[in-house]
PDB file of N, CA, C and O in Angstrom:
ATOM      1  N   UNK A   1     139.198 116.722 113.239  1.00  0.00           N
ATOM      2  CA  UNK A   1     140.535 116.290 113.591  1.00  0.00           C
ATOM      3  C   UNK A   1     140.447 115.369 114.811  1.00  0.00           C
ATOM      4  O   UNK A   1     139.981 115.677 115.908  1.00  0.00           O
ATOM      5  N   UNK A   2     141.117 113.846 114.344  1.00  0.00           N
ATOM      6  CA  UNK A   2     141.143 113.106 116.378  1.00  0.00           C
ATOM      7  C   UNK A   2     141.872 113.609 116.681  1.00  0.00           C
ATOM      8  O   UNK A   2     142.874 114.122 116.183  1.00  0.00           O
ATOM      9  N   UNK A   3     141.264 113.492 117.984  1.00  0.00           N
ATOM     10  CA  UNK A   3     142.739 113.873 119.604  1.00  0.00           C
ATOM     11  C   UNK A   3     143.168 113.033 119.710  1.00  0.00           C
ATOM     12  O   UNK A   3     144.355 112.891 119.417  1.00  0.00           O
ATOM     13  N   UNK A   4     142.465 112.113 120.152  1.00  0.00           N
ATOM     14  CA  UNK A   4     142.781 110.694 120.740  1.00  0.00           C
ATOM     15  C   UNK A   4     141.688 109.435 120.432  1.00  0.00           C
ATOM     16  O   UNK A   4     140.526 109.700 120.124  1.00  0.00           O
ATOM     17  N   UNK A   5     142.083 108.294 120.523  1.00  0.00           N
ATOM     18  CA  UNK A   5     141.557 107.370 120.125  1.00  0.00           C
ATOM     19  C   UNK A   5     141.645 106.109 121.174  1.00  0.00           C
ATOM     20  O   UNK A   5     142.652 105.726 121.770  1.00  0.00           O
ATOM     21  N   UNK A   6     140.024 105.448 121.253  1.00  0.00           N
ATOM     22  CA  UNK A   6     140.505 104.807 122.609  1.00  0.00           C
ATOM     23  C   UNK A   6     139.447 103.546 121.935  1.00  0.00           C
ATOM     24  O   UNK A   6     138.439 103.565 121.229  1.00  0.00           O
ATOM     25  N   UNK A   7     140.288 102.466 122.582  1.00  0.00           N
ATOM     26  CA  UNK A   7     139.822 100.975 121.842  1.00  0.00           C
ATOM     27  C   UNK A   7     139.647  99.909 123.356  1.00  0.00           C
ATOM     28  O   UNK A   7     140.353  99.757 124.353  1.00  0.00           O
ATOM     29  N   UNK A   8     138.271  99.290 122.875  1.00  0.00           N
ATOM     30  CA  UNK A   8     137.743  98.058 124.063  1.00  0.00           C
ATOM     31  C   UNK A   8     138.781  97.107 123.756  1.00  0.00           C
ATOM     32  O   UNK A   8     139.422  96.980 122.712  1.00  0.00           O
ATOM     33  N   UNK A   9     138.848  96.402 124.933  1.00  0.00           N
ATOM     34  CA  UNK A   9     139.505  94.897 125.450  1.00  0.00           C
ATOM     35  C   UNK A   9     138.494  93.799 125.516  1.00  0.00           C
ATOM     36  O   UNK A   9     137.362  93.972 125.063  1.00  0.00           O
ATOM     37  N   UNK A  10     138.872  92.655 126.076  1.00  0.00           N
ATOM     38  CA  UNK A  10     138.310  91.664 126.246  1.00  0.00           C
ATOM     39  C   UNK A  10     136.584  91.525 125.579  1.00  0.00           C
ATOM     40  O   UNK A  10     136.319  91.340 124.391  1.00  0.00           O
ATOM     41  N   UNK A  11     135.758  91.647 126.503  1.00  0.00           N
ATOM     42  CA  UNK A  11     134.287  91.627 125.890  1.00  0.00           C
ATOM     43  C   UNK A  11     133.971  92.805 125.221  1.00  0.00           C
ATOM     44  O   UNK A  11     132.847  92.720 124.727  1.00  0.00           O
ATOM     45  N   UNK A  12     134.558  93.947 124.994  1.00  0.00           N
ATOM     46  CA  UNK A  12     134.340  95.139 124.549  1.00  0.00           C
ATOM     47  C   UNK A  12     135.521  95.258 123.334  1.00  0.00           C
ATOM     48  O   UNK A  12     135.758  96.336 122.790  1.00  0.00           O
ATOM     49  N   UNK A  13     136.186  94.077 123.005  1.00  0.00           N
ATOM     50  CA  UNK A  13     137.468  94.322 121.956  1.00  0.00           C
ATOM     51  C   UNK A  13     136.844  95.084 120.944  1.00  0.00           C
ATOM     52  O   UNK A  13     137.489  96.101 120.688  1.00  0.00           O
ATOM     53  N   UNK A  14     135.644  94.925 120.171  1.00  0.00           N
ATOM     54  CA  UNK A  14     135.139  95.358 118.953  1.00  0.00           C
ATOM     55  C   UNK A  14     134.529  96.777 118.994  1.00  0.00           C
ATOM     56  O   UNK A  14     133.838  97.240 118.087  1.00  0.00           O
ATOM     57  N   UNK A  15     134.825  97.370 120.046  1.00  0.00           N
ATOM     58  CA  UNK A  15     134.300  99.166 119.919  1.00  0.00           C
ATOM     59  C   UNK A  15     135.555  99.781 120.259  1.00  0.00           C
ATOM     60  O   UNK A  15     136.383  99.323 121.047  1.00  0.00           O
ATOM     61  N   UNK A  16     135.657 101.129 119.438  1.00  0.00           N
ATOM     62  CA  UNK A  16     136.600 101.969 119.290  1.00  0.00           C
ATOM     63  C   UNK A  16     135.474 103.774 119.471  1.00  0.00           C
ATOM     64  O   UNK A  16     134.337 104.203 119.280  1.00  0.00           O
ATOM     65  N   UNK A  17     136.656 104.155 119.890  1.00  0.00           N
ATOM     66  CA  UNK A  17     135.869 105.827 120.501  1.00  0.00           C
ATOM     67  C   UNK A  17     136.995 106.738 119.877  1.00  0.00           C
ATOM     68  O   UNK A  17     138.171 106.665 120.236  1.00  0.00           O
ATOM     69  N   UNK A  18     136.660 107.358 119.184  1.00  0.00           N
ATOM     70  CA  UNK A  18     137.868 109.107 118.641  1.00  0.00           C
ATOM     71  C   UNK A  18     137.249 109.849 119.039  1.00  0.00           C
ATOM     72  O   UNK A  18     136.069 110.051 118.757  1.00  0.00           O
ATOM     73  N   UNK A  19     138.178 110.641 120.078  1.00  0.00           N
ATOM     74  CA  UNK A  19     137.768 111.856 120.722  1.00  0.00           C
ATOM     75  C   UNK A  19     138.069 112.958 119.567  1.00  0.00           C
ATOM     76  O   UNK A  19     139.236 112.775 119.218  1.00  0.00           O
ATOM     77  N   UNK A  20     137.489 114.035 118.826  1.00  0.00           N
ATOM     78  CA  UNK A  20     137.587 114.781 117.776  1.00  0.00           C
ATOM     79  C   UNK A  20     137.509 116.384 118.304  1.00  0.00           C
ATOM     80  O   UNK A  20     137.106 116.630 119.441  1.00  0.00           O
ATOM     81  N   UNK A  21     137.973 117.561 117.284  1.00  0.00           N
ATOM     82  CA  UNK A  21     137.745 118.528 117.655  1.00  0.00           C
ATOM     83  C   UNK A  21     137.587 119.168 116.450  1.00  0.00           C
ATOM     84  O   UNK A  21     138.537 119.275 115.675  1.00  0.00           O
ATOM     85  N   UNK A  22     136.124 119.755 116.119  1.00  0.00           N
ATOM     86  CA  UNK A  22     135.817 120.890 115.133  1.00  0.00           C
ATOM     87  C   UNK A  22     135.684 122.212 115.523  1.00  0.00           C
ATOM     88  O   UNK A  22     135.783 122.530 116.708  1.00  0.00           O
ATOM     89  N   UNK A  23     135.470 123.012 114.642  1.00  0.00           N
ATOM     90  CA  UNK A  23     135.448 124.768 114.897  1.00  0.00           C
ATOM     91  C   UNK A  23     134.232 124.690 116.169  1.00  0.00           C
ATOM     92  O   UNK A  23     134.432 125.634 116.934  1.00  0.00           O
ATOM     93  N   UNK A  24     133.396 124.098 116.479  1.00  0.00           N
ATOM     94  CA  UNK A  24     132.531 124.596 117.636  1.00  0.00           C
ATOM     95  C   UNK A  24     132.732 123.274 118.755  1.00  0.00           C
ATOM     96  O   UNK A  24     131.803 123.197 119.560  1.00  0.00           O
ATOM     97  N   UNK A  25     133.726 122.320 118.894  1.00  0.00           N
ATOM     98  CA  UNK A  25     134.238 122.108 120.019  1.00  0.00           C
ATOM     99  C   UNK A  25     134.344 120.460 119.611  1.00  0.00           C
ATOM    100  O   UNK A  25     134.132 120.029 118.478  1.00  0.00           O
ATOM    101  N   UNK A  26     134.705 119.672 120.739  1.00  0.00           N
ATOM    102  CA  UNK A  26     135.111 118.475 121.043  1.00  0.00           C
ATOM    103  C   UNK A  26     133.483 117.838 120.571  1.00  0.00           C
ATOM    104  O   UNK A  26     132.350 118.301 120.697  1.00  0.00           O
ATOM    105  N   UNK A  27     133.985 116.649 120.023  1.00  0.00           N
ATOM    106  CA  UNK A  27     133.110 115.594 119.683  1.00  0.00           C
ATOM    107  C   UNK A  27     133.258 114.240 119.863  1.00  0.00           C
ATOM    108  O   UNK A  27     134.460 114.089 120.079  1.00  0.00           O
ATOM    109  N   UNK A  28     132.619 112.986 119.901  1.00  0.00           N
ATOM    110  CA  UNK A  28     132.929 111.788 120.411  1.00  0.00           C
ATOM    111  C   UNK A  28     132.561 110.700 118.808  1.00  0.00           C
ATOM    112  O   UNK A  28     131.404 110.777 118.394  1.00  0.00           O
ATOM    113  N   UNK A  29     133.358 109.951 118.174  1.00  0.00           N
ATOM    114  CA  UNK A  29     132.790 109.199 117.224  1.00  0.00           C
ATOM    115  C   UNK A  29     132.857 107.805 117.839  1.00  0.00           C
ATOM    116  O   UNK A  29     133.856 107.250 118.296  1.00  0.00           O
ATOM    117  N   UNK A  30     131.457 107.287 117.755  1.00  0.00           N
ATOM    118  CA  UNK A  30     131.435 105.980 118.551  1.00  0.00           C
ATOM    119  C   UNK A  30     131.370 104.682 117.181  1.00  0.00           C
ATOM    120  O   UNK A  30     130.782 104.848 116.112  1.00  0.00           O
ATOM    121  N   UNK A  31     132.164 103.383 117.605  1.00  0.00           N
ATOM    122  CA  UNK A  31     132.193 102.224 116.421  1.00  0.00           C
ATOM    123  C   UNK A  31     132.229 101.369 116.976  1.00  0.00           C
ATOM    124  O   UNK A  31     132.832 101.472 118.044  1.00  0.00           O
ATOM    125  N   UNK A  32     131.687 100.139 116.661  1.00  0.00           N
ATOM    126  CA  UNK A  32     131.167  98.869 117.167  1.00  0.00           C
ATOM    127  C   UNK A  32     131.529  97.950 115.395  1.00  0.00           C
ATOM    128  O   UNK A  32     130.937  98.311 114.378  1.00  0.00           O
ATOM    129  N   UNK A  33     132.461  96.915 115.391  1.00  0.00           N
ATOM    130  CA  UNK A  33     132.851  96.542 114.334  1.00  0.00           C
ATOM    131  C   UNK A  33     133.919  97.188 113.401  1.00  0.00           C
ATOM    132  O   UNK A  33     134.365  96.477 112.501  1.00  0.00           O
ATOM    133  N   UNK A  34     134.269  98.176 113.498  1.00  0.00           N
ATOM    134  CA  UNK A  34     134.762  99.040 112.304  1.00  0.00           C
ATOM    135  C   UNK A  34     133.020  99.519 111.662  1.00  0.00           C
ATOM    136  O   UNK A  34     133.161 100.203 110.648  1.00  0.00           O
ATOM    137  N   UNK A  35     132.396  99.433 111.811  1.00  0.00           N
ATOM    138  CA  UNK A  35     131.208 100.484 111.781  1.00  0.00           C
ATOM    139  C   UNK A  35     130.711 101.230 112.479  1.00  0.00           C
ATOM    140  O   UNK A  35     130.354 101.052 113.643  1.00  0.00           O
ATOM    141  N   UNK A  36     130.595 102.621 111.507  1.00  0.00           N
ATOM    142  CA  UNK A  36     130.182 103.741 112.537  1.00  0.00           C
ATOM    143  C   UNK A  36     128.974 103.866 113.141  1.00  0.00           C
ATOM    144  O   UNK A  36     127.932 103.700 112.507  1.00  0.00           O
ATOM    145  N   UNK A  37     128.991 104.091 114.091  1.00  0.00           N
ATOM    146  CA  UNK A  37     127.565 103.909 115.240  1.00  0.00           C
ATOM    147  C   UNK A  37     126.946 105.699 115.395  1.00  0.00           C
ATOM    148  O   UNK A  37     125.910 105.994 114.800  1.00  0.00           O
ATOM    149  N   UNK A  38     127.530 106.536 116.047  1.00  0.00           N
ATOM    150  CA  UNK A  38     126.678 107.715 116.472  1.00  0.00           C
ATOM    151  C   UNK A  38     127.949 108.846 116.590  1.00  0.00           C
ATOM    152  O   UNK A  38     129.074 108.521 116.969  1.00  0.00           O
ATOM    153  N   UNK A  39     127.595 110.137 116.224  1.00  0.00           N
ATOM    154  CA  UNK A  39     128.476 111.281 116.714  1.00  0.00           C
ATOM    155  C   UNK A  39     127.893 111.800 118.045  1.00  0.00           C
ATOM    156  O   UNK A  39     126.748 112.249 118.080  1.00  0.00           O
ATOM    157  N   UNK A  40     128.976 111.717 119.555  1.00  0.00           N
ATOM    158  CA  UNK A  40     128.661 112.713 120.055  1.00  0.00           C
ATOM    159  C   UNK A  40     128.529 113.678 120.528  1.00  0.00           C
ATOM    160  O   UNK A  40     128.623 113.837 121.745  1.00  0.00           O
ATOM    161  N   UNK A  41     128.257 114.651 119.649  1.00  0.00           N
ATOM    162  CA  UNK A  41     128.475 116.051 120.091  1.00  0.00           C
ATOM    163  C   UNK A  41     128.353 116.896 121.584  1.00  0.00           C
ATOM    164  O   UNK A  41     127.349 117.367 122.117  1.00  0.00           O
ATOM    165  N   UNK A  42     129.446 116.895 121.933  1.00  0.00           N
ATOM    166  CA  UNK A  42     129.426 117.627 123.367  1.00  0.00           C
ATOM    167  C   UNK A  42     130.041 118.730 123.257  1.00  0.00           C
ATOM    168  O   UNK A  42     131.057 118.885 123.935  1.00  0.00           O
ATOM    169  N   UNK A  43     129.643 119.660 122.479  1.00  0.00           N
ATOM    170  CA  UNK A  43     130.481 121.005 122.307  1.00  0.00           C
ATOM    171  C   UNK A  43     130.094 121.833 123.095  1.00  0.00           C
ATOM    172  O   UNK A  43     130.296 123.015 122.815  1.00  0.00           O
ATOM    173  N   UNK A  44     129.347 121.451 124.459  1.00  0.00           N
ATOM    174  CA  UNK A  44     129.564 122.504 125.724  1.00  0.00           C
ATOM    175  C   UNK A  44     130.377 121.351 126.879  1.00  0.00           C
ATOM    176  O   UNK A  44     129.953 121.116 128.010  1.00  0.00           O
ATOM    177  N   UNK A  45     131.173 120.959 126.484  1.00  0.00           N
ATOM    178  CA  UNK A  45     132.413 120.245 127.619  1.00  0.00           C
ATOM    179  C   UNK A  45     133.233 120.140 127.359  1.00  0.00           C
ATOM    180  O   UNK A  45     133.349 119.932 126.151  1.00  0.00           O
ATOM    181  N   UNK A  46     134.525 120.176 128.183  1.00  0.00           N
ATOM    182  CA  UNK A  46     135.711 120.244 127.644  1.00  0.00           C
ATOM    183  C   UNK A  46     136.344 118.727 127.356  1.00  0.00           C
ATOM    184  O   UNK A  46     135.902 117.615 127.643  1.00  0.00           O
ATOM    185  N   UNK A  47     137.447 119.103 126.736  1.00  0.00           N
ATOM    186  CA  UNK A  47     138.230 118.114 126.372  1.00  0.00           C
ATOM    187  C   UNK A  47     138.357 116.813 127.013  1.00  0.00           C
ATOM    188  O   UNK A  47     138.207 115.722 126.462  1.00  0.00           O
ATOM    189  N   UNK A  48     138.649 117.037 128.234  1.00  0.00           N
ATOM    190  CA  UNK A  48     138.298 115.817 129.048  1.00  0.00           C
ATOM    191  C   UNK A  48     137.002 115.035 129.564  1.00  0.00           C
ATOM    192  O   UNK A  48     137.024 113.934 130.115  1.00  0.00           O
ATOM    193  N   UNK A  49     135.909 115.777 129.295  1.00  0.00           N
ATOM    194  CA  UNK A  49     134.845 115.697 129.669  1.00  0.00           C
ATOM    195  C   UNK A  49     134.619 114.056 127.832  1.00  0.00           C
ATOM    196  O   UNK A  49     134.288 112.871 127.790  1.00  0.00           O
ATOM    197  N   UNK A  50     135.020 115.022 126.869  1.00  0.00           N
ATOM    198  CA  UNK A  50     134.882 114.166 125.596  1.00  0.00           C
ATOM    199  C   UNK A  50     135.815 112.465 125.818  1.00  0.00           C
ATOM    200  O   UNK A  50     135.397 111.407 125.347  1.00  0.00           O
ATOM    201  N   UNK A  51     136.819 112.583 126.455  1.00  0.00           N
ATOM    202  CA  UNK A  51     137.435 111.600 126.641  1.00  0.00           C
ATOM    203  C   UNK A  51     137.036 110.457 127.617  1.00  0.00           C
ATOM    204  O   UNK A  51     137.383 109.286 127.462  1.00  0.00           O
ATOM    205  N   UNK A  52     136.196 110.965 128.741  1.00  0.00           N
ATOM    206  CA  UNK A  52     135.676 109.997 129.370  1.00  0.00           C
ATOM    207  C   UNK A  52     134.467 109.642 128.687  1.00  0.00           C
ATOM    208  O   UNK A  52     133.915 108.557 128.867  1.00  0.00           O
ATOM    209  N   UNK A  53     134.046 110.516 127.917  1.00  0.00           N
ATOM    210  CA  UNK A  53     132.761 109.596 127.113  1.00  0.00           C
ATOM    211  C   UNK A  53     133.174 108.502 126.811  1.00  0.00           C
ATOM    212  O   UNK A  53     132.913 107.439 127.373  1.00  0.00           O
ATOM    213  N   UNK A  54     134.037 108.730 125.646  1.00  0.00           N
ATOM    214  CA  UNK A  54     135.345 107.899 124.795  1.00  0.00           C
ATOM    215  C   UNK A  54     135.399 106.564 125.731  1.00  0.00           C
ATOM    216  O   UNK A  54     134.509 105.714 125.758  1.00  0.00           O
ATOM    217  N   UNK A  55     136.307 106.541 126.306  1.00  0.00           N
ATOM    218  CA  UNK A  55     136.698 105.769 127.454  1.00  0.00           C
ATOM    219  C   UNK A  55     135.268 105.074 128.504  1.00  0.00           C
ATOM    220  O   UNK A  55     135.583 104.146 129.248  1.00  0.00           O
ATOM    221  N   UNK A  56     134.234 105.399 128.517  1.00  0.00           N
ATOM    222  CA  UNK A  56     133.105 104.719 128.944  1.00  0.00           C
ATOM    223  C   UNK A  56     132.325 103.872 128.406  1.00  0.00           C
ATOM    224  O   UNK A  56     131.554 103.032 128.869  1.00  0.00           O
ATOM    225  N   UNK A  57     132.710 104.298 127.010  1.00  0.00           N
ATOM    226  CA  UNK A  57     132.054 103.872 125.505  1.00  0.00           C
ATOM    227  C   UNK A  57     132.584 102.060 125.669  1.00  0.00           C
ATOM    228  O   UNK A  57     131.980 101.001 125.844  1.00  0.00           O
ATOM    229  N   UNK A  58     134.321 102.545 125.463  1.00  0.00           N
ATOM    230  CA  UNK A  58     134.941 101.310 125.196  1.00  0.00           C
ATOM    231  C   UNK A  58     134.895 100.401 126.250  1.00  0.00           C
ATOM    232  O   UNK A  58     134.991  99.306 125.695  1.00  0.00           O
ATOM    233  N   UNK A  59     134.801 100.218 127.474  1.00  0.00           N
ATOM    234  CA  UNK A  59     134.287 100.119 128.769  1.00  0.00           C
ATOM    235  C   UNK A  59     133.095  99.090 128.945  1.00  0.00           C
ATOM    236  O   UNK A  59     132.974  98.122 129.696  1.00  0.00           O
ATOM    237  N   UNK A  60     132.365  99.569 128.112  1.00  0.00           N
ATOM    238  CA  UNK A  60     130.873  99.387 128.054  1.00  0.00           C
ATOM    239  C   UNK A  60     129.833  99.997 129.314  1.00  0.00           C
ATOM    240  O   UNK A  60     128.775  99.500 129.700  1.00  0.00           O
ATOM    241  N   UNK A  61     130.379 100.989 129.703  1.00  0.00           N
ATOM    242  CA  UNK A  61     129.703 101.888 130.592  1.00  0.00           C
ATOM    243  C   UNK A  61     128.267 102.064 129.966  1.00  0.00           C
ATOM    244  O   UNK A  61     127.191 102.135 130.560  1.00  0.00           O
ATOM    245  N   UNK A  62     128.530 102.117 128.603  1.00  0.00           N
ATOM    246  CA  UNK A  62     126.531 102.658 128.008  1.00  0.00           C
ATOM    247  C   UNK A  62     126.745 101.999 126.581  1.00  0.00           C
ATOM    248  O   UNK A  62     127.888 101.819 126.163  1.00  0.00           O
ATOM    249  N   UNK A  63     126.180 101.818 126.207  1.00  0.00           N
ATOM    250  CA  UNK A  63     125.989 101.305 124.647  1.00  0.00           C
ATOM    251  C   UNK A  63     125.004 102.290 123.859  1.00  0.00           C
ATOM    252  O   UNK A  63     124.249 103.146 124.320  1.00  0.00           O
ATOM    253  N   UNK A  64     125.189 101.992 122.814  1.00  0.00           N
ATOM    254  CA  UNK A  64     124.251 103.038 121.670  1.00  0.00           C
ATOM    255  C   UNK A  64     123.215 101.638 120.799  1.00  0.00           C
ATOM    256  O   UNK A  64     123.133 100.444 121.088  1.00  0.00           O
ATOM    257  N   UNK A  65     122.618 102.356 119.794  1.00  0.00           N
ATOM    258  CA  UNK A  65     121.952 101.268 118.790  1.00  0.00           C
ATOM    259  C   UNK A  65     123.150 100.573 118.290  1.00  0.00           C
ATOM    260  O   UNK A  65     124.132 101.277 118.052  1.00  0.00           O
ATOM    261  N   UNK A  66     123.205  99.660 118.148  1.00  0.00           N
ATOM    262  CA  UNK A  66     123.977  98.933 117.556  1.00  0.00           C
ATOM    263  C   UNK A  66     123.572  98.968 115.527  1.00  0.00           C
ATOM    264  O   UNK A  66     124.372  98.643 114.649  1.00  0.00           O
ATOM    265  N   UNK A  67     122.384  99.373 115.354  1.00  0.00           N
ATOM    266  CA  UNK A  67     122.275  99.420 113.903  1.00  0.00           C
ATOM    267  C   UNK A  67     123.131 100.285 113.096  1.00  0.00           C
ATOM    268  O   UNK A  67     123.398 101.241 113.823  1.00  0.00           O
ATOM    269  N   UNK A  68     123.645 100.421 112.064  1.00  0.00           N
ATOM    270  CA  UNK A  68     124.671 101.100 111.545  1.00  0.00           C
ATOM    271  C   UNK A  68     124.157 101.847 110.598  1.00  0.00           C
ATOM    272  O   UNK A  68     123.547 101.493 109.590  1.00  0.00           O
ATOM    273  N   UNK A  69     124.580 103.478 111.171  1.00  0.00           N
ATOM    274  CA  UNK A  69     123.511 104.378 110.350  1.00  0.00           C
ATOM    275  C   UNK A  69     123.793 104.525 108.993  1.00  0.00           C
ATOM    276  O   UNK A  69     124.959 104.374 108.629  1.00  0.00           O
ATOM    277  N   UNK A  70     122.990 104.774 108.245  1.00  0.00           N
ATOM    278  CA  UNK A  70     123.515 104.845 106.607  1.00  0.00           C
ATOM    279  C   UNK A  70     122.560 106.397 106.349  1.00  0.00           C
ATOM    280  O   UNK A  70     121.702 106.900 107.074  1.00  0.00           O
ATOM    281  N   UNK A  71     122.956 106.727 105.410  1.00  0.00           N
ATOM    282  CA  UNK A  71     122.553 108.229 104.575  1.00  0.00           C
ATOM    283  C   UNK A  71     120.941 108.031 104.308  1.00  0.00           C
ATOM    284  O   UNK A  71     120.352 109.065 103.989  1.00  0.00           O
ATOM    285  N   UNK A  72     120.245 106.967 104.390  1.00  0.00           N
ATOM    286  CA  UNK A  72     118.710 107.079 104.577  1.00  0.00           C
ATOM    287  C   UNK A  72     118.185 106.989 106.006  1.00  0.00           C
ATOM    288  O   UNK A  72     117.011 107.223 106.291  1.00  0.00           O
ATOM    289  N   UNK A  73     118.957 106.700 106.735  1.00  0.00           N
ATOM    290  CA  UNK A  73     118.320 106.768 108.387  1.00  0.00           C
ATOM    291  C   UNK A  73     118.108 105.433 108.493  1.00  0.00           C
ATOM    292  O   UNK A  73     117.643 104.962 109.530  1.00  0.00           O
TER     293      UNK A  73
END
């Protein structure tokens, strides 16, 4: 389920972050394009802890691989 959903500006327009919550806690889905990039699971932090990921993401505080994972790795 998202909580919240948080989208880059200017040089960062093209990444989007959903802060999520499953049965064992808050999760982060990171996207670069409308393609999905990485889940990250932080299910020992709270809610807010998931949102500044979110929000650092779009930021460009850290970047991930940019390759876009598919069902063979």
């Amino acid at each position: 389920m998202i909580i919240s959903s948080y989208f880059g500006v200017e040089q960062y327009k093209d990444r989007i972050a959903h802060v999520c919550k499953d049965d064992k806690g808050f999760y982060v889905d990171l996207y670069f394009q409308d393609a999905w990039l990485e889940k990250r699971e932080l299910y020992d932090h709270s809610e807010r802890y998931a949102e500044d990921c979110a929000e650092n993401f779009v930021l460009g505080i850290f970047d991930v691989d940019r390759k876009v994972q598919t069902v063979d790795g």
